[in-house]
DSSP file (Angstrom, degrees, kcal/mol; ACC not computed):
  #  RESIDUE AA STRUCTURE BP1 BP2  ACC     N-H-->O    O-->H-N    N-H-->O    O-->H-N    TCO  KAPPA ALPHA  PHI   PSI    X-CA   Y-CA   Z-CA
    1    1 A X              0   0    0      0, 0.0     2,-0.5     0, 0.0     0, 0.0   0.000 360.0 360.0 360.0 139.7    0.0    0.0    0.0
    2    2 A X        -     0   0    0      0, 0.0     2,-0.4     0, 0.0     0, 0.0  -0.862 360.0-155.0-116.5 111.8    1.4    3.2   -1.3
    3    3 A X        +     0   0    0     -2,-0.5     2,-0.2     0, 0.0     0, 0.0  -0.832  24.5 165.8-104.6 124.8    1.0    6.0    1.9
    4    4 A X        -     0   0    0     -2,-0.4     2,-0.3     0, 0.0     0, 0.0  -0.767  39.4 -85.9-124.0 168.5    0.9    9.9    0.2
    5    5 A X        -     0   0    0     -2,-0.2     2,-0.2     1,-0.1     0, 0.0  -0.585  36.0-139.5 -72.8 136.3   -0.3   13.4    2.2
    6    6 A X     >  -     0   0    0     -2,-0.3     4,-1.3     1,-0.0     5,-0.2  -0.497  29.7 -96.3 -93.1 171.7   -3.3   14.2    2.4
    7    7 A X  H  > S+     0   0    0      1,-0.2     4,-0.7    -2,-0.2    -2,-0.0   0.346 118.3  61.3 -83.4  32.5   -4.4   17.4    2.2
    8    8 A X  H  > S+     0   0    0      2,-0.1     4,-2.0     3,-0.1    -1,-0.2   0.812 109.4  48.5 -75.9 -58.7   -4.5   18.1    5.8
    9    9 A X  H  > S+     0   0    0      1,-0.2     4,-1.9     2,-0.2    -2,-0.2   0.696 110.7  45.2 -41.6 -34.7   -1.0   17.5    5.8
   10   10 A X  H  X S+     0   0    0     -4,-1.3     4,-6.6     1,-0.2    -1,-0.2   0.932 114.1  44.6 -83.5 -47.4   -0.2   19.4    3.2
   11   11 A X  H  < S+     0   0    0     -4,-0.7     4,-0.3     2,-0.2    -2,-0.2   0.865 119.4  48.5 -52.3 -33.0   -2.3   22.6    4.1
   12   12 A X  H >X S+     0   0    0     -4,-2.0     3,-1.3     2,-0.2     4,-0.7   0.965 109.2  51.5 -48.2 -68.8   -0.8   21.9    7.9
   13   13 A X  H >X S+     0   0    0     -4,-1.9     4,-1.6     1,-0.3     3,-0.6   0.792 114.3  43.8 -30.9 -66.5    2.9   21.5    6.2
   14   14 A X  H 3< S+     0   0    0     -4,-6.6    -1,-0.3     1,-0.3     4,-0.3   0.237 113.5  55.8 -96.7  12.8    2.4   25.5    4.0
   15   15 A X  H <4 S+     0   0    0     -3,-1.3    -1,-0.3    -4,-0.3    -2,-0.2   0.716 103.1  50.7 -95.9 -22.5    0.9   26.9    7.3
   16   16 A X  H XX S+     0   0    0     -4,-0.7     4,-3.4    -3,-0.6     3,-1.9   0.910 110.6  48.6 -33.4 -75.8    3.8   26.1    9.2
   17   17 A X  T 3< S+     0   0    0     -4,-1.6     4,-0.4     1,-0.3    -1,-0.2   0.536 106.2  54.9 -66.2  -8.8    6.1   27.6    6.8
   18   18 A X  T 3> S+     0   0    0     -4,-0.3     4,-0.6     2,-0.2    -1,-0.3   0.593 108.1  49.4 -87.8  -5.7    4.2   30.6    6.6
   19   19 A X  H <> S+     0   0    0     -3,-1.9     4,-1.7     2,-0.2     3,-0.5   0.885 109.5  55.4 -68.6 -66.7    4.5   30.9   10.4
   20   20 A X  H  < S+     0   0    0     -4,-3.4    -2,-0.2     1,-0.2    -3,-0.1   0.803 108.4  45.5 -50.4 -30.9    8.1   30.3    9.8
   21   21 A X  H >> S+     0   0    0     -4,-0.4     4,-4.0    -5,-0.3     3,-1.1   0.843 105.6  61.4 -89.0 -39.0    8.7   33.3    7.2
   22   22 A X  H 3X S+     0   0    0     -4,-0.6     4,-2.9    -3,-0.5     5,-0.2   0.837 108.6  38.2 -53.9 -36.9    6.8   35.9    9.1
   23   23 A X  H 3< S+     0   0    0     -4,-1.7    -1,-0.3     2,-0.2    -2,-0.2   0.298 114.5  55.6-110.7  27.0    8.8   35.9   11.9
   24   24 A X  H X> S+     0   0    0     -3,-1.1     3,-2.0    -4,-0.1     4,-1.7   0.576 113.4  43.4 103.3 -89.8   11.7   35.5    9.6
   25   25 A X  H >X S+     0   0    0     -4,-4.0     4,-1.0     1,-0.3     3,-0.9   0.853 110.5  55.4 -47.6 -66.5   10.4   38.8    7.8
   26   26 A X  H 3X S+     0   0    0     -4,-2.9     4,-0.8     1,-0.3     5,-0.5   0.658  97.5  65.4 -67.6  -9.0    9.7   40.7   11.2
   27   27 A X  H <> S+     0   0    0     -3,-2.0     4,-0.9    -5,-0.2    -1,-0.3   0.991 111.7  32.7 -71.1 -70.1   13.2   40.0   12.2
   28   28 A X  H <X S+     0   0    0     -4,-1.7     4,-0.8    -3,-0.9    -2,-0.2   0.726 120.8  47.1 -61.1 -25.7   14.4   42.3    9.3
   29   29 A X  H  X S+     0   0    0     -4,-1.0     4,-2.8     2,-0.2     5,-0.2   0.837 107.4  55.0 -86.3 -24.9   11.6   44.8    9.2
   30   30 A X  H  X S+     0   0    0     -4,-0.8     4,-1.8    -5,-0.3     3,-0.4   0.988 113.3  43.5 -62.0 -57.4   11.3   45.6   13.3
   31   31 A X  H  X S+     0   0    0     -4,-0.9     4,-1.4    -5,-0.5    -1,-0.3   0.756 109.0  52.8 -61.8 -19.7   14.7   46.5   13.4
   32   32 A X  H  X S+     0   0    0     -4,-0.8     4,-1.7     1,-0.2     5,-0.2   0.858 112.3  49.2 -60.0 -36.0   14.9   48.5   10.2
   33   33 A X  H  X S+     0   0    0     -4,-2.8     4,-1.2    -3,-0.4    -2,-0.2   0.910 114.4  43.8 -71.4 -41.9   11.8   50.7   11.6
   34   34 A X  H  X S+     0   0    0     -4,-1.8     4,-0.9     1,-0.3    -1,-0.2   0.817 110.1  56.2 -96.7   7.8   13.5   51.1   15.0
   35   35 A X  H >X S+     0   0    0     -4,-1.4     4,-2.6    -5,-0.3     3,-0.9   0.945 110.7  47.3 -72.9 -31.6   17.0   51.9   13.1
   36   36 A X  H 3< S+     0   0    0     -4,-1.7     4,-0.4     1,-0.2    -2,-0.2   0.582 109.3  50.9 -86.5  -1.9   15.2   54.8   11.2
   37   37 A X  H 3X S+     0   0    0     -4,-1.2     4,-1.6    -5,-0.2    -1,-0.2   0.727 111.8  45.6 -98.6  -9.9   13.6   56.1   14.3
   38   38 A X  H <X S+     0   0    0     -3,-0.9     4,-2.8    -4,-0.9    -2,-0.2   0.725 109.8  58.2 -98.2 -32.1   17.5   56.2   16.4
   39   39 A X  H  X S+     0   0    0     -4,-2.6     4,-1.4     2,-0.2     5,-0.3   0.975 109.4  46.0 -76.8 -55.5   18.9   57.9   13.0
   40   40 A X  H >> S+     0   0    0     -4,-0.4     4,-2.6    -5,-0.3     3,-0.7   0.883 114.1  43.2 -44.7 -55.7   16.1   60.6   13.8
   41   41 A X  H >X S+     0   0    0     -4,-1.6     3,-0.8     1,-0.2     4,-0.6   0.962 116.4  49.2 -25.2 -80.2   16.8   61.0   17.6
   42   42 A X  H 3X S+     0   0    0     -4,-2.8     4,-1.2     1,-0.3    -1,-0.2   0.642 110.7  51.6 -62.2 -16.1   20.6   61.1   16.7
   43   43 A X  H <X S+     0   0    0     -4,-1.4     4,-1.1    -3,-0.7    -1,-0.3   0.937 115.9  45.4 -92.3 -62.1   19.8   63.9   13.8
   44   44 A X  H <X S+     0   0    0     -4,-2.6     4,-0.9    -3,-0.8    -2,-0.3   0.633 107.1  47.8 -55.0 -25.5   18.1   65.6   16.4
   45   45 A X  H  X S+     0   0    0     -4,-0.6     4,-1.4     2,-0.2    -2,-0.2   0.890 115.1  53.5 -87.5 -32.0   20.5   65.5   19.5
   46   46 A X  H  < S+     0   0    0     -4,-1.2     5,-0.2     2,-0.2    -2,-0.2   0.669 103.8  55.9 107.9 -58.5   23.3   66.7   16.8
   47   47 A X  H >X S+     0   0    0     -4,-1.1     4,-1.9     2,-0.2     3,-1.5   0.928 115.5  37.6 -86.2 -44.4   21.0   69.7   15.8
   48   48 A X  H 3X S+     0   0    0     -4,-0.9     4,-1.7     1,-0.3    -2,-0.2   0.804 105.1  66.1 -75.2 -21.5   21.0   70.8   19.5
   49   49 A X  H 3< S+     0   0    0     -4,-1.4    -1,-0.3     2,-0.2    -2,-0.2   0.292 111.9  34.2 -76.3   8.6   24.5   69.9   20.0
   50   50 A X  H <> S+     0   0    0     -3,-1.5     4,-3.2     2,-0.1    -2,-0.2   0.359 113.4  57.5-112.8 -34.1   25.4   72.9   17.3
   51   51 A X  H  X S+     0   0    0     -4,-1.9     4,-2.4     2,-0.2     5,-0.3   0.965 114.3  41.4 -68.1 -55.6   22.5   75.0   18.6
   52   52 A X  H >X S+     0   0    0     -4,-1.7     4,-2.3    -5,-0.4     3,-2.3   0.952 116.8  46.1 -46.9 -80.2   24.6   74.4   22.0
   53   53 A X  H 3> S+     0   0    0      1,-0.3     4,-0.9    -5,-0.2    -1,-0.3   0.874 115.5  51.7 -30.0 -40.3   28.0   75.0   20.4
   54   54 A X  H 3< S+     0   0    0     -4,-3.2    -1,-0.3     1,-0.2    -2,-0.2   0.773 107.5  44.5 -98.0   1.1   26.6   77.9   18.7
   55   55 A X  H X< S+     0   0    0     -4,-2.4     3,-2.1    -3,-2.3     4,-0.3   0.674 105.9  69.4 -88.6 -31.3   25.1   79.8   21.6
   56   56 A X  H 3< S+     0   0    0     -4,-2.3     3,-0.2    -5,-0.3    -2,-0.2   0.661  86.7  59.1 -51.0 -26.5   28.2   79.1   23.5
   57   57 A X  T 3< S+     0   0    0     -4,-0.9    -1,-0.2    -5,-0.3    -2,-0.1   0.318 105.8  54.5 -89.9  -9.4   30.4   81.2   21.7
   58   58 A X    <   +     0   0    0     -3,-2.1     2,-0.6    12,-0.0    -2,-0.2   0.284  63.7 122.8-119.5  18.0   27.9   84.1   22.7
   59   59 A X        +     0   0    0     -4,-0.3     2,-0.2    -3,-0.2    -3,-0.0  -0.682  36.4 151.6 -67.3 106.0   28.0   83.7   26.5
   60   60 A X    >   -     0   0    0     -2,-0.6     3,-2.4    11,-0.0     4,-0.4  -0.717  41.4-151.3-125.2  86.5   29.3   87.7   27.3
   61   61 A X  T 3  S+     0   0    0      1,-0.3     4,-0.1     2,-0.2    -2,-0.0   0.344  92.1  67.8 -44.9  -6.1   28.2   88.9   30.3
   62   62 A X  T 3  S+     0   0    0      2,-0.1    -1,-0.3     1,-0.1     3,-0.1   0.457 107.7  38.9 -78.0 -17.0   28.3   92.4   28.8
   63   63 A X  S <  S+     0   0    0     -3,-2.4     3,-0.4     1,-0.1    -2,-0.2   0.506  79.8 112.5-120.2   4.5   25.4   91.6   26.5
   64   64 A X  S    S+     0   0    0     -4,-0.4     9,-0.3     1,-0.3    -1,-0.1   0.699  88.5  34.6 -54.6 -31.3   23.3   89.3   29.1
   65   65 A X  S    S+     0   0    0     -3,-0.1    -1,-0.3     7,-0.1     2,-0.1   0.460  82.7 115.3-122.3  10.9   20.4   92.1   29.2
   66   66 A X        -     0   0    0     -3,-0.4     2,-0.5     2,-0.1     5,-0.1  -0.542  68.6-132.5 -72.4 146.0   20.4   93.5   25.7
   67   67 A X  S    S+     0   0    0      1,-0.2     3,-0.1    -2,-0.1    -2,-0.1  -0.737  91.6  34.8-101.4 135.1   17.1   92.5   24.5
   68   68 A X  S    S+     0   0    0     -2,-0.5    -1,-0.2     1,-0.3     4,-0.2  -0.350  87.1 113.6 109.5 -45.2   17.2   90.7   20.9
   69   69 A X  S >  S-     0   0    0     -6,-0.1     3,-0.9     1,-0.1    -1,-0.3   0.188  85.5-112.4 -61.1-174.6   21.2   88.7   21.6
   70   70 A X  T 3  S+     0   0    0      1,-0.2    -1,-0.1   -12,-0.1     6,-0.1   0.668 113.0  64.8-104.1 -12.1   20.4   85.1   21.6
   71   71 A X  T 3  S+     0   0    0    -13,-0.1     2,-0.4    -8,-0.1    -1,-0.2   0.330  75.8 114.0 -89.1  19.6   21.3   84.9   25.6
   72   72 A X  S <  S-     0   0    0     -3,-0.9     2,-0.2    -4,-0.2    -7,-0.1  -0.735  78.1-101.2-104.6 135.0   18.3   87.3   26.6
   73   73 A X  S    S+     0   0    0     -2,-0.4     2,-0.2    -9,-0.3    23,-0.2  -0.400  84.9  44.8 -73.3 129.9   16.0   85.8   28.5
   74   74 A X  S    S-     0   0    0     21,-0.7     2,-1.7    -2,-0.2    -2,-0.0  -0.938  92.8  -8.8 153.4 177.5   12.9   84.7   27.0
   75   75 A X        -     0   0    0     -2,-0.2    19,-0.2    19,-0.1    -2,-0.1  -0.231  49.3-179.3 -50.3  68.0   11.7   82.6   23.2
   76   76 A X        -     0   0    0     17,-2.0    17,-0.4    -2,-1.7     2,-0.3  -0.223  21.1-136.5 -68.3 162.9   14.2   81.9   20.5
   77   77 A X        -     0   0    0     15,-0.2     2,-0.3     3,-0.0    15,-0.3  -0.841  11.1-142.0-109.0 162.3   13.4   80.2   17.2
   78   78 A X        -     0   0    0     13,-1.2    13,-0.3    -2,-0.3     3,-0.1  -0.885  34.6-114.3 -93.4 111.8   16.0   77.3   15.8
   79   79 A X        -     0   0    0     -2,-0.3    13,-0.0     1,-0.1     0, 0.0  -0.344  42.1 -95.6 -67.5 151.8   16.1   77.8   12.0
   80   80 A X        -     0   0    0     11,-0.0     9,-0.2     1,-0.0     2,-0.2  -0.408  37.1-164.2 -62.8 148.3   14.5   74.7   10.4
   81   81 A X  B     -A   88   0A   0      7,-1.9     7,-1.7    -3,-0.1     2,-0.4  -0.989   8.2-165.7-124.9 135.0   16.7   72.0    9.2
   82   82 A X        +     0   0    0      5,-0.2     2,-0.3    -2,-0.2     5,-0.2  -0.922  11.8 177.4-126.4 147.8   15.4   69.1    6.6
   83   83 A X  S >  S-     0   0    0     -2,-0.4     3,-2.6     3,-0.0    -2,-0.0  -0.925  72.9 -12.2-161.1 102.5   18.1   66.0    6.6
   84   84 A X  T 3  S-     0   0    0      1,-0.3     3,-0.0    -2,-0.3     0, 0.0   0.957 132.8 -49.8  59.1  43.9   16.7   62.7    4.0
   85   85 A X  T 3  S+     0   0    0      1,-0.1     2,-0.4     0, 0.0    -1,-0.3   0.774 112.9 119.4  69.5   7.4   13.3   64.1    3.6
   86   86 A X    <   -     0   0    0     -3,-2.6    -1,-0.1     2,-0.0    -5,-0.0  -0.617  53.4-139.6-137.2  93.8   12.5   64.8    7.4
   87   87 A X        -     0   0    0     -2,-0.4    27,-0.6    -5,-0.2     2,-0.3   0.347  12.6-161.8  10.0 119.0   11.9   67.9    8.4
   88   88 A X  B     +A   81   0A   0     -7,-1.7    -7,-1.9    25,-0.1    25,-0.1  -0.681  36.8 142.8-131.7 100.3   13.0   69.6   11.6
   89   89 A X        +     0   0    0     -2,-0.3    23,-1.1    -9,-0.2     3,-0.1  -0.028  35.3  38.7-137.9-164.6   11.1   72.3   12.3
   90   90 A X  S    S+     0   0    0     21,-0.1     2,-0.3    -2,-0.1    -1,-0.1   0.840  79.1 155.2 -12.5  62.5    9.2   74.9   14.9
   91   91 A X        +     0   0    0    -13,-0.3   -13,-1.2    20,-0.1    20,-0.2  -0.857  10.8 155.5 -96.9 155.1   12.4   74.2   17.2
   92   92 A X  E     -B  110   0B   0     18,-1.5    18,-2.3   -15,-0.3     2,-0.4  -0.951  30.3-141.9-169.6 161.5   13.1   76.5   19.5
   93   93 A X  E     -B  109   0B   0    -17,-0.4   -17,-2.0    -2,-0.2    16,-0.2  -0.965  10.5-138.7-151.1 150.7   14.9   77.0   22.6
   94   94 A X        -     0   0    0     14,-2.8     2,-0.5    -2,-0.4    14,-0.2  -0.010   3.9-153.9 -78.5-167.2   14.3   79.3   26.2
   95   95 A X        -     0   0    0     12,-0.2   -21,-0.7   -19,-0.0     2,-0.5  -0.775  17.4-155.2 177.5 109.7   16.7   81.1   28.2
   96   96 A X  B     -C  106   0C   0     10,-5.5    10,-1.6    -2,-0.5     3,-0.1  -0.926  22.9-120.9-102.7 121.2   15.2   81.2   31.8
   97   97 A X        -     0   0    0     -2,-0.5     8,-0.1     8,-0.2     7,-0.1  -0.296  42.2 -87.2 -71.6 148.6   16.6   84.2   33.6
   98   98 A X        -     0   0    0      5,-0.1     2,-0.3     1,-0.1    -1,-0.1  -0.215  46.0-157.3 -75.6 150.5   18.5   83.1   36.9
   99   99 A X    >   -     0   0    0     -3,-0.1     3,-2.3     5,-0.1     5,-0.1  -0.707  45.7 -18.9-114.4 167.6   16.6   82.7   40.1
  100  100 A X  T 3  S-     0   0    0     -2,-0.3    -2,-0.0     1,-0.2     0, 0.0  -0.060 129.1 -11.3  48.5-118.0   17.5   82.8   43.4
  101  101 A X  T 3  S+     0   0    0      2,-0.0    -1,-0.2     0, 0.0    -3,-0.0   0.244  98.6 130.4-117.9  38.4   20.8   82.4   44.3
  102  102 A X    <   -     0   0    0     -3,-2.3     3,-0.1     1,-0.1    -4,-0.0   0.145  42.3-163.3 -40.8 177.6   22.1   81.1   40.4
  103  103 A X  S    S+     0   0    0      0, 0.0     2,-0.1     0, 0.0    -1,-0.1   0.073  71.2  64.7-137.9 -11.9   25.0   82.6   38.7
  104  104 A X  S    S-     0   0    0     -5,-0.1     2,-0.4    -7,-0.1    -5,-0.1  -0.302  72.6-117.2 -99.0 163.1   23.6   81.0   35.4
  105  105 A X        -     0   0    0     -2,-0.1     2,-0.4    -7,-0.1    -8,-0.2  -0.985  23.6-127.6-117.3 141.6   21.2   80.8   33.0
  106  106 A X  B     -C   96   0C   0    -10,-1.6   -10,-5.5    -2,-0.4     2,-0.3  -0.745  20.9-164.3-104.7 133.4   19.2   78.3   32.2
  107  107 A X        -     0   0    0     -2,-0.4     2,-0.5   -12,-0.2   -12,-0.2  -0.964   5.4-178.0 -97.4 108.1   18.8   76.8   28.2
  108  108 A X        -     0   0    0     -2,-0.3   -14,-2.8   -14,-0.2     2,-0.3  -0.997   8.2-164.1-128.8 125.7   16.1   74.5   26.9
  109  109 A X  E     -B   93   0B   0     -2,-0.5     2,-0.3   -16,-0.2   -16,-0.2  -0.892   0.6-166.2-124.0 133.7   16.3   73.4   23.4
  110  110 A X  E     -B   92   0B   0    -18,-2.3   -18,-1.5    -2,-0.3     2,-0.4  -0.994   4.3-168.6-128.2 121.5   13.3   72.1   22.2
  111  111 A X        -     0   0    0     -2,-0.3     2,-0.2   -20,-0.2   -20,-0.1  -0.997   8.5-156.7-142.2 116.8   13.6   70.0   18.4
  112  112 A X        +     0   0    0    -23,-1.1     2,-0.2    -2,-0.4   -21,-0.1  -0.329  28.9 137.5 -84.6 148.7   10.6   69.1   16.7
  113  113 A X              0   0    0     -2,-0.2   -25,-0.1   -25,-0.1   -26,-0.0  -0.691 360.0 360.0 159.4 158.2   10.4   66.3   14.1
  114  114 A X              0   0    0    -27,-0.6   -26,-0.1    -2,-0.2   -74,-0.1   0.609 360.0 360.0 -87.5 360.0    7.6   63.1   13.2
């Protein structure tokens, strides 16, 4: 007597293997998604890490209350930057005027992006 698969078997057999490929495929795609979400973050700490650099280089304590310099306390804008089609935009950053018994001023850089 001659034993073949039936089609239980078979259907069983290709459901398997499409179990087997899926999680095959989501091993390549999960980590691609969360590498193009760490290249944003990094794009972004970068953009505040010049913003930093470039505000540093105006730290004068002769120009601390002129109103308009980029160390006067109060709302700055970030000029937009676009990097591989993604947008970084309405950034901005504060300058909190020192309290109490600071010597400092306080910076918060704020970088937008989807």
């Amino acid at each position: 007597m001659k034993r073949t698969f039936t089609l239980v078997e078979v259907i069983v057999a290709a459901l398997i293997l499409v179990i087997v490929f899926a999680g095959l495929l989501a091993s390549f795609v999960v980590p691609r998604n969360y590498v193009k979400r760490v290249n944003k973050r990094l794009v972004a700490a970068n953009l505040v890490r010049s913003n930093l650099n470039r505000l540093s280089q105006k730290v004068r304590q002769d120009q601390w209350d002129i109103a308009g310099e980029a160390l006067y306390p109060g709302t700055h804008n970030v000029p937009d930057y676009t990097m591989d089609g993604i947008d970084y935009n309405s950034s901005y950053y504060q300058v909190l005027p020192p309290s109490g018994d600071q010597d400092y001023r306080e910076v918060k850089i704020t970088i937008n992006y989807p």
